[in-house]
N, C-alpha and C positions, 0 to 999 in steps of 0.2 A: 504494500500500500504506500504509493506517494506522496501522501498526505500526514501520515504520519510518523514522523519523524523524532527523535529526540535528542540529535544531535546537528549541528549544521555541519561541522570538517569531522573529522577520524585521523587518527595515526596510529599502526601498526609497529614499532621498532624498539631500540633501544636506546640508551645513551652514552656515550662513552666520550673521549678526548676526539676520536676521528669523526664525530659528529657537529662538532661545535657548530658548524654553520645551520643546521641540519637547527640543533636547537634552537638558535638565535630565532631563526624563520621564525619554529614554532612558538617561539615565547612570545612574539608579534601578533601571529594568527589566533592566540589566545587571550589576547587583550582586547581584542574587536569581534571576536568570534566564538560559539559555545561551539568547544574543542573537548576530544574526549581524544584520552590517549588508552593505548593496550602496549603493558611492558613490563619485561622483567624487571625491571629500570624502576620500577613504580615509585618506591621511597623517594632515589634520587629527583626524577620529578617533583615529587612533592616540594623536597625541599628548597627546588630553585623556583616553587611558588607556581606551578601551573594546577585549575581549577579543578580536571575531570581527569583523575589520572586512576587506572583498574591494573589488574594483575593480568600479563598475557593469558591469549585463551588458543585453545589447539584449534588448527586447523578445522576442524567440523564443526565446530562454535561459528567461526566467521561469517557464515553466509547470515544467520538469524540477527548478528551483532552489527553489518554494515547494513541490513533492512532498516534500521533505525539511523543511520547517517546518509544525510546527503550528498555529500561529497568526502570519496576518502582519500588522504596524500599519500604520494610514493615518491620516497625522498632518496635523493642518494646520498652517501657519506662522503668523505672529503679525499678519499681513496677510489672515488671511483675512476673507469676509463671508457674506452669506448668498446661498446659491445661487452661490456662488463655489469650486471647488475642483479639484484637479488632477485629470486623467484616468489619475492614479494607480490609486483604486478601478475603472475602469472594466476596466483591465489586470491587475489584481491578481486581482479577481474571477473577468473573462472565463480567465484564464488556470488555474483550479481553484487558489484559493488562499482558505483562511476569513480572513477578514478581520473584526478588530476595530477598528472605526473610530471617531475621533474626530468627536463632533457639530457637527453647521455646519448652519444652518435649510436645510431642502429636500433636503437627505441620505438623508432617511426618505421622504421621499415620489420618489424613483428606483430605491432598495435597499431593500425591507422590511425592520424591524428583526427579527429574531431570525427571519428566516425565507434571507435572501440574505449575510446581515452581521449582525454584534453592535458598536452603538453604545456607546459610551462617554461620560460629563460630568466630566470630570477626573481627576485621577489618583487618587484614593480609590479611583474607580468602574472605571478604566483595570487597577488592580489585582485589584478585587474580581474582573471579568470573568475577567480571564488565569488567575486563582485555577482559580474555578468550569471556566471552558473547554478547560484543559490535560488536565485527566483521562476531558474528554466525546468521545472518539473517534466512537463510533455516532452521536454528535448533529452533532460538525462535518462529517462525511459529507453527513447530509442537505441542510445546511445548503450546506455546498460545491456539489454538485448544483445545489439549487435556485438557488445565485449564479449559477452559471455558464450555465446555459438561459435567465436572465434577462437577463445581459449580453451574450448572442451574441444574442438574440430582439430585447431593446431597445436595446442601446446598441453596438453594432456601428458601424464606420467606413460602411458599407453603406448600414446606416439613419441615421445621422448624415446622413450625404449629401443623401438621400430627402428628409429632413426641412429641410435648408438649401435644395433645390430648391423646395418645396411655398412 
């Protein structure tokens, strides 16, 4: 249901030193935005003051727990490269979750932009998007959909597999 909601962003991850920038964002999107976070991390969260911080939850929790967020982030660490990233978006996606994702070369060519995912290039853009995306219900619908037949079509543990046999 679209309509009900009870968080506006999400984030999935943890915290550590190779995150820093990673944080910063989120410390920003949490002062202007009802932000729920999922982490091992949790305490630490707490204590650098963010509002909606929970204990990670496995993999088969996810789908029920991003039905209540409108938009969820996938962030990269400050280690990332190109064609390098966690199978974070693969789960996020697979699991009916719109995703706003932070750009990493070869990202756009797995997940279409603005058709599976809405990419981001910093945090100007990071916000513009959330702006724009928070009020587009009927459009993250689609969008959701089409993430999601794409990630169970292509990037399933299934066809992963397939593809390491080949």
């Amino acid at each position: 249901n679209l309509n009900n909601f009870k968080y506006d962003i999400g984030f999935f991850g943890s915290l550590s030193n190779v995150h820093k920038s990673r944080t910063e964002l989120l410390k920003k999107i949490d002062e202007k935005f009802n932000l729920i976070i999922y982490s091992k991390d949790k305490n630490k969260f707490k204590k650098l003051g963010f509002k909606n911080v929970k204990n990670f939850v496995f993999k088969n929790q996810i789908p029920e727990i991003i039905s209540k967020i409108k938009i969820t982030l996938i962030l990269n660490s400050t280690c990332s490269a190109p064609y390098y990233w966690s199978d974070r978006i693969h789960i996020m996606i697979g699991s009916g979750g719109f995703c706003l994702t932070e750009f990493i070369e070869g990202i756009d060519k797995k997940y279409l932009p603005n058709k599976h995912h809405i990419i981001f290039k910093g945090i100007d853009d990071c916000f513009e998007q959330i702006n724009f995306w928070i009020k587009k219900n009927e459009e993250r619908k689609e969008i959701i959909n089409n993430g999601f037949k794409h990630a169970h079509t292509y990037h399933s543990y299934n066809t992963r597999v397939l593809e390491f046999l080949d």
